[in-house]
C-alpha positions as CSV (number, residue, x, y, z in Angstrom):
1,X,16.2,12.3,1.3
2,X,16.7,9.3,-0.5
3,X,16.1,5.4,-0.5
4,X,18.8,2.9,0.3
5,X,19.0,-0.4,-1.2
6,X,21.0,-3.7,-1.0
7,X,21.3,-6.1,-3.3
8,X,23.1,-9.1,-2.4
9,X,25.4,-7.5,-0.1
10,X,28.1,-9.9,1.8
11,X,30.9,-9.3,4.0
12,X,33.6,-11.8,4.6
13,X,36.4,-11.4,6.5
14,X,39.2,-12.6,5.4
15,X,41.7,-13.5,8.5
16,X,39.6,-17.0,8.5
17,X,36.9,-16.6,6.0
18,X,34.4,-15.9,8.4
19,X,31.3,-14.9,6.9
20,X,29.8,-11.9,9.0
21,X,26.7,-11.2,6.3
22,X,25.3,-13.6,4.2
23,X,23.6,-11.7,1.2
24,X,21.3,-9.4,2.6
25,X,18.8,-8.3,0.0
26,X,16.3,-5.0,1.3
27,X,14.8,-1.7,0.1
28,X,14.6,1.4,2.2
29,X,11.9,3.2,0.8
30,X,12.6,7.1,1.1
31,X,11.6,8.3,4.4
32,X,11.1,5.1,6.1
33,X,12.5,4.1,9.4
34,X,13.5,0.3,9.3
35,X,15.1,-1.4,12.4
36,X,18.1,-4.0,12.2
37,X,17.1,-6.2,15.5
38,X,18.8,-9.0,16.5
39,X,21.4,-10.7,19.2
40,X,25.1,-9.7,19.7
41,X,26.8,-11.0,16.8
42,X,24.3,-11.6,14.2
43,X,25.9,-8.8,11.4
44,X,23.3,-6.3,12.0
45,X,26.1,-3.0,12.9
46,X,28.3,-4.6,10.4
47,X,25.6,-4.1,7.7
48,X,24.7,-0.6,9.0
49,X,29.0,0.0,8.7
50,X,28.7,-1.3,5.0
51,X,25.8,1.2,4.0
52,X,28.2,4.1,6.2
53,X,31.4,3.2,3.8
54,X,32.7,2.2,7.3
55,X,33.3,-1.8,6.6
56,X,34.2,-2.4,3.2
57,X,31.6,-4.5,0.9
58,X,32.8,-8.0,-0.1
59,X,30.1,-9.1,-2.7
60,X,26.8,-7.4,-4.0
61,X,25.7,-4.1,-4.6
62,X,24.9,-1.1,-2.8
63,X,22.6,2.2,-3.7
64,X,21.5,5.3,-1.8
65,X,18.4,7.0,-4.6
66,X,19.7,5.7,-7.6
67,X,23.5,6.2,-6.6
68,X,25.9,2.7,-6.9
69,X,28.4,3.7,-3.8
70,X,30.1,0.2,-3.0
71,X,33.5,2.6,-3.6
72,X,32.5,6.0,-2.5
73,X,34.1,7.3,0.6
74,X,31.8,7.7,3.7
75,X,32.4,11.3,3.6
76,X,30.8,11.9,-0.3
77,X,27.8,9.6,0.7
78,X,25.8,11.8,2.1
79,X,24.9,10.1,5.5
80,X,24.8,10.9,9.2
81,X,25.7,8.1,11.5
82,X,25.3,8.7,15.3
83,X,26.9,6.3,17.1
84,X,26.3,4.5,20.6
85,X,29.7,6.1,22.4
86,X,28.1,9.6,21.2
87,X,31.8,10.4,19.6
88,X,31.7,14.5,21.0
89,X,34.4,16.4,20.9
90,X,35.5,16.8,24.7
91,X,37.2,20.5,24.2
92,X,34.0,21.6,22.5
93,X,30.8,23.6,23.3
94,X,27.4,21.7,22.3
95,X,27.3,24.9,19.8
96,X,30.7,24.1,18.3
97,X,30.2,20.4,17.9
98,X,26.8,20.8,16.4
99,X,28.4,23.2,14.2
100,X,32.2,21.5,13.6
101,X,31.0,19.4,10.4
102,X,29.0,22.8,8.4
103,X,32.6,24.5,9.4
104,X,34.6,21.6,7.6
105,X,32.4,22.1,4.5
106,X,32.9,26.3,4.6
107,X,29.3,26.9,4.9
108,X,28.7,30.6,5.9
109,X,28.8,31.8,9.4
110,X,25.1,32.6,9.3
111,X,23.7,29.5,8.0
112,X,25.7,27.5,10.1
113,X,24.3,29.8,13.2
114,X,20.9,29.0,11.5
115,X,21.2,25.0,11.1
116,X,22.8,24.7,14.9
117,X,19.7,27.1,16.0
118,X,16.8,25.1,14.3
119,X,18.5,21.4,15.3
120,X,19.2,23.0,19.0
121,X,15.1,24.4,19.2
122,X,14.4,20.8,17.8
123,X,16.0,19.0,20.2
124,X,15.5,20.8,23.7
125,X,19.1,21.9,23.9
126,X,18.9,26.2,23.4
127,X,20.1,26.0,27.5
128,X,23.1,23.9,26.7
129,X,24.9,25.2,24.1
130,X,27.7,27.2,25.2
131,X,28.6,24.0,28.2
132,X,31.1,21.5,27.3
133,X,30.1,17.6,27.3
134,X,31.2,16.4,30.5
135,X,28.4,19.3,31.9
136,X,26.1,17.5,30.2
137,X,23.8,14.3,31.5
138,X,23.8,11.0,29.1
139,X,20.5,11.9,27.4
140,X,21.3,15.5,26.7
141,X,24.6,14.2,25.3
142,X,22.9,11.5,22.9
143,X,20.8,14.3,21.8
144,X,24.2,16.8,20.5
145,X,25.3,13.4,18.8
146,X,21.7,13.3,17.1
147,X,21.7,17.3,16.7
148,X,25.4,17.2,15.3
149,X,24.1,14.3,12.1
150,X,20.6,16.3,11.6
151,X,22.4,19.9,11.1
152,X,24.2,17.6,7.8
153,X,20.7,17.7,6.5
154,X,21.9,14.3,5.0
155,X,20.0,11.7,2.8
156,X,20.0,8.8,5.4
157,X,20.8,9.2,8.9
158,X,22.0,6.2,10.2
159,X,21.9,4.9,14.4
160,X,24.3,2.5,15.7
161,X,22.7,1.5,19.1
162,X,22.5,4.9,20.1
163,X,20.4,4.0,23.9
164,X,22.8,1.3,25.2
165,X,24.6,3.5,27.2
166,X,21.3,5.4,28.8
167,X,19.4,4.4,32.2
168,X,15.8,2.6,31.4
169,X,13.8,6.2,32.0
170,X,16.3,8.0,29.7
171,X,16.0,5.2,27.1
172,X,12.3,5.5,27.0
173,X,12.8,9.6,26.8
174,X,15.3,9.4,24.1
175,X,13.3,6.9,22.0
176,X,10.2,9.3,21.9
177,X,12.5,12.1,21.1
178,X,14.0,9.7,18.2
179,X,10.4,9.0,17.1
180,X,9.1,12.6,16.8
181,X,12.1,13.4,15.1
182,X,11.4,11.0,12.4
183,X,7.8,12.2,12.2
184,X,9.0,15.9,11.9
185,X,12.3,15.6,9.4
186,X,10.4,13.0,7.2
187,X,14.1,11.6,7.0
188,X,15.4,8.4,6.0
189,X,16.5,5.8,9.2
190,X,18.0,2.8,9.8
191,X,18.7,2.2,13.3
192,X,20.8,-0.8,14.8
193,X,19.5,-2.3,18.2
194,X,19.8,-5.5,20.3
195,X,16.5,-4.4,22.0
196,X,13.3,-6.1,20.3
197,X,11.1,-2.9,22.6
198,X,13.3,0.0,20.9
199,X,12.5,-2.5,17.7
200,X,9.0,-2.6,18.1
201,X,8.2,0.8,19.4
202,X,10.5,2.5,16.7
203,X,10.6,0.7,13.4
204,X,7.8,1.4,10.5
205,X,9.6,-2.0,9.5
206,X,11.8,-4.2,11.2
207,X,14.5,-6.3,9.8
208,X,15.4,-9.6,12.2
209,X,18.7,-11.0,11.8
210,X,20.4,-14.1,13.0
211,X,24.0,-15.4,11.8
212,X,24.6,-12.8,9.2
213,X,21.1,-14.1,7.9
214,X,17.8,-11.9,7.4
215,X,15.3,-13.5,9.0
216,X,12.2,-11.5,8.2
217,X,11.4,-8.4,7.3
218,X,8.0,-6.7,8.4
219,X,5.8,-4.4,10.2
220,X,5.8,-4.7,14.0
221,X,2.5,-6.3,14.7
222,X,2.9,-8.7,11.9
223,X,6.0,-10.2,13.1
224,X,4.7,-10.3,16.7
225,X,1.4,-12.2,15.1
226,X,2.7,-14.5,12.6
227,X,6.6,-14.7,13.1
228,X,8.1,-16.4,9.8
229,X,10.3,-19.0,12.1
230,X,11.0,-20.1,15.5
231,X,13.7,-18.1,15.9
232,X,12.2,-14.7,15.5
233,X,9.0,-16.0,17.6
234,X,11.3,-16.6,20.6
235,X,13.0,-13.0,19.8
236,X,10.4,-10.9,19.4
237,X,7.8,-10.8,22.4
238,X,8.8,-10.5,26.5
239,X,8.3,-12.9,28.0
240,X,9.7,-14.9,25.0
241,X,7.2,-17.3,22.9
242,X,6.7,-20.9,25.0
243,X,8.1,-23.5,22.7
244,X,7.0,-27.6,23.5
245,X,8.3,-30.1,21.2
246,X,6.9,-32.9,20.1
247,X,5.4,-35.2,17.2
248,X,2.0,-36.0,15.3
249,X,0.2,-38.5,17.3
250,X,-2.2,-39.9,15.0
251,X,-6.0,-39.4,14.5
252,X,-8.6,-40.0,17.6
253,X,-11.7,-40.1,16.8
254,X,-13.8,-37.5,19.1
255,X,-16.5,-40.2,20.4
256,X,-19.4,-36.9,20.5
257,X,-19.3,-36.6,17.2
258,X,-19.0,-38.1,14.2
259,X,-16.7,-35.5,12.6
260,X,-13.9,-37.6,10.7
261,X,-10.8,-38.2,13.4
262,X,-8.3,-34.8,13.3
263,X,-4.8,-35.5,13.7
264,X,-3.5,-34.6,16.8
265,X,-0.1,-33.4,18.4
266,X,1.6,-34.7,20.8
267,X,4.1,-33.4,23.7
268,X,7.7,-34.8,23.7
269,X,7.3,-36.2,27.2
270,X,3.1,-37.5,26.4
271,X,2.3,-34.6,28.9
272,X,-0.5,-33.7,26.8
273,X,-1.6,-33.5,22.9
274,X,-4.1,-30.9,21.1
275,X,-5.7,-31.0,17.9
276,X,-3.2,-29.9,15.3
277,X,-5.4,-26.4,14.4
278,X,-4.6,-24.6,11.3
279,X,-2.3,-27.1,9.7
280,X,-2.8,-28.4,5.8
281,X,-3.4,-32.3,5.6
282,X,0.1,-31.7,3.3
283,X,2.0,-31.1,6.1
284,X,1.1,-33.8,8.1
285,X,3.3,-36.8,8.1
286,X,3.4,-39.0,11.3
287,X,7.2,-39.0,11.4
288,X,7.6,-35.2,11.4
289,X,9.0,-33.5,14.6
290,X,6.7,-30.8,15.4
291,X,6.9,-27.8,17.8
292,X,4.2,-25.8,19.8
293,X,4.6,-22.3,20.0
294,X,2.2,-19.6,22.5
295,X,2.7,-16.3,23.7
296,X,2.5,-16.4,27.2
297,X,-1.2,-13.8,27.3
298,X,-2.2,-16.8,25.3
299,X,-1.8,-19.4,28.4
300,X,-4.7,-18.9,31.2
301,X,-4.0,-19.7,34.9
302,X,-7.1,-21.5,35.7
303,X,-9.8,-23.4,33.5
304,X,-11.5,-20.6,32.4
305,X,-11.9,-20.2,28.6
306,X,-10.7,-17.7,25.9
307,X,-13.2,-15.0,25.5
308,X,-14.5,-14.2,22.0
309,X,-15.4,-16.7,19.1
310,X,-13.0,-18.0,16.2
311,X,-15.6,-18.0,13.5
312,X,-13.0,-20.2,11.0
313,X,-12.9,-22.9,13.9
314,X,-16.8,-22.8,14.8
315,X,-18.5,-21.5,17.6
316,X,-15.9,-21.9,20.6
317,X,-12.7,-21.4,20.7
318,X,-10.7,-24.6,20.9
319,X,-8.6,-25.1,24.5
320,X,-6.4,-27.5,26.1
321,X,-6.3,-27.4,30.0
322,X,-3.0,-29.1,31.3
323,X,-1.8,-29.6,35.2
324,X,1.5,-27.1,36.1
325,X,3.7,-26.5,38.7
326,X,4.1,-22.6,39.9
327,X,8.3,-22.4,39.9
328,X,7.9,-18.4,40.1
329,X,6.0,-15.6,40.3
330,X,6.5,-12.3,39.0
331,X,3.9,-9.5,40.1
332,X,4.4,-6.0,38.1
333,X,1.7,-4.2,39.1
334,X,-0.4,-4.0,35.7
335,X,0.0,-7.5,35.4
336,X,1.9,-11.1,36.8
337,X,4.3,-13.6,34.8
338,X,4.2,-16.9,36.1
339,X,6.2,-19.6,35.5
340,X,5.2,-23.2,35.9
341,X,6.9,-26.8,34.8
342,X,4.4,-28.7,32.5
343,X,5.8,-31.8,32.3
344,X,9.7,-31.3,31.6
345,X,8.6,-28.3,29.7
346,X,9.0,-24.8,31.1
347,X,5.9,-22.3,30.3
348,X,5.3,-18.8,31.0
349,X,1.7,-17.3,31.5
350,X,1.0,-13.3,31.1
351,X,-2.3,-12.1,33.5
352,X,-3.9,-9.5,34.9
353,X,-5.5,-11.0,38.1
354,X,-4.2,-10.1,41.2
355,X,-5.6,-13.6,43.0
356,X,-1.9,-15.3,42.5
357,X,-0.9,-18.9,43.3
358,X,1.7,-19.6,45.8
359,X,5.0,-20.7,44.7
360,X,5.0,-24.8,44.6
361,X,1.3,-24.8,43.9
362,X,-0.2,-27.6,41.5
363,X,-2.3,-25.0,38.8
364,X,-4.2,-25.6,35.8
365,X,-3.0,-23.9,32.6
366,X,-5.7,-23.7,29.7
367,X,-4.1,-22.8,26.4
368,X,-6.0,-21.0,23.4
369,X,-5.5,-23.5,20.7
370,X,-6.6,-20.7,18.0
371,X,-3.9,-18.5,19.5
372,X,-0.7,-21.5,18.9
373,X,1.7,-21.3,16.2
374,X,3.1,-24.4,14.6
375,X,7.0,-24.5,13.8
376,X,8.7,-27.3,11.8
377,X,11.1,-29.4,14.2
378,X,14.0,-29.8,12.3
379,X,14.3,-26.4,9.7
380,X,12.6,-24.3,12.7
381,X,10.5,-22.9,9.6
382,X,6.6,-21.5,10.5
383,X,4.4,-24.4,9.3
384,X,1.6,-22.8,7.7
């Protein structure tokens, strides 16, 4: 195996100089599984086609281990790339597909019996291998495209939205399979995917991309908790992130206490302001535009409070109780979105209770001031 590394790494195209990647700097570390996430368009599968040989590079440098390969054919870079149309051979048997690529390289007959044997046990497909694809479901085809890359034993095995094409139960399947995989080769990944749950439920590291930009690059949990910019909070999280823009509305002085006045922020529409928690006095300034970010298992229906204390904010945990309207209601069993109108201001709450308002109702939404992030207005930037 081997670690894969980009340095710089453009792609332009030149029928109208549009610029696909802008500059993408990020290390693989050897036997890591990092995740390219992001919406249609953003340069993620052209990135994975640069590291493939696939897409030619443009500007900046490319390494797999200590190996410069902006000009080595795909074939000499010792890489696997299973791809989302699964690319078998029609006219083949599972056995002879697995096995077509070890032929091309004169391997002898018995270890190429050997590698398709171990990647077939691996993979749940001994009962398949003399049928032909189209005898085959979706999922046990994904798996010969997967089985056909591992038998390569290559460096870095590369996926190019491999699920797209599988129902939702097979997706889920496939995705464990993809995951144990990882756990038993110990191999090098990268894996494309417009789907922040494959993302999420997959990546050791994920890398969000927007525009031919990186985003951020980080664990799971850490970009769900403390997403860099507004863009990757409204990516990453379903329901998406509830955004309300607004402004700094000045200090109030709280009249039962004689704490010095906090500044406060204030709703676009002067629904409702909150007590700007967690932002430096340096980055308040009365004219800047400001926008409120929570998770929708942050917003309660009803008045009742957060549970648990916030020991860097005191005792309680700050909350701000606004009037909604319910526009929807979603129950899933384990738990209920519902959707309301604050204001002019759509905002989604996550619970568990099974006591849910009618549609048109007039509710109370109590939002966990600890739990809200804060995102500059105009650079969309997290505001720390």
């Amino acid at each position: 195996m081997a670690n894969v590394r980009l340095e710089g790494v453009r792609k332009i195209y030149q029928d109208g100089g549009h610029v696909a990647v802008h500059g993408v700097d990020l290390e693989v570390a050897d036997g890591e599984f990092v995740v390219l996430v992001g919406p249609s368009g953003c340069g993620k599968s052209t990135t994975l086609r640069m590291i493939a040989g696939l897409e030619s590079i443009t500007d900046g440098r490319l390494y797999i281990g200590d190996r410069l390969i902006n000009h080595v054919a795909p074939k000499d870079r010792d890489i696997a790339m299973v791809f989302q149309n699964y690319a078998l051979y029609p006219h083949m048997t599972v056995r002879e597909n697995l096995a077509f690529a070890l032929r091309l390289r004169k391997l002898p007959p018995v270890e190429i019996a050997e590698r398709v044997r171990q990647a077939a046990e691996t993979l749940g497909l001994q009962e398949v291998l003399d049928r032909k694809p189209r005898q085959l479901s979706g999922g046990q085809r994904q798996r010969v495209a997967v089985g056909r890359a591992i038998v390569r034993e290559p460096a870095v095995f590369l996926f190019d939205e491999p699920l797209s094409n599988l129902d939702a139960k097979l997706r889920v399947q496939t995705r464990r399979e993809i995951a144990k995989l990882h756990r038993d080769l110990g191999a090098t990944m990268i894996y494309v995917t417009h789907d922040q749950v494959e993302a999420m439920t997959l990546g050791e590291r994920i890398v969000v991309m927007n525009a031919g930009r990186v985003q951020q690059v980080d664990a799971p949990l850490a970009l769900y908790d403390r997403p860099a910019n507004r863009f990757v909070a409204g990516f990453i999280g379903s329901p998406a992130m509830n955004f309300i823009e607004g402004g700094i509305a000045g200090r109030e002085r709280d009249a039962s206490t004689r704490d010095e006045p906090s500044p406060r922020f204030l709703a676009g529409d002067g629904t409702f302001s909150v007590a700007l928690v967690g932002i430096p006095d340096a980055a308040i300034r009365e004219d800047r535009g400001i926008v409120l970010g929570i998770r929708p298992e942050d917003v309660i229906v009803g008045d009742e409070r957060p549970t648990g204390n916030d020991h860097s904010l005191g005792e309680a945990r700050p909350v701000v109780c606004v009037p909604a309207r319910v526009d929807l209601v979603e129950p899933l069993g384990n738990e209920t979105f519902v959707h309301t109108t604050v204001g002019s201001y759509v905002v989604t709450a996550r619970c568990t209770t099974r006591a849910l308002p009618p549609v048109g109702a007039t509710v109370s939404l109590t939002i966990d001031v600890a739990r809200v992030h804060w995102f500059d207005a105009e650079s969309g930037e997290r505001i720390d």
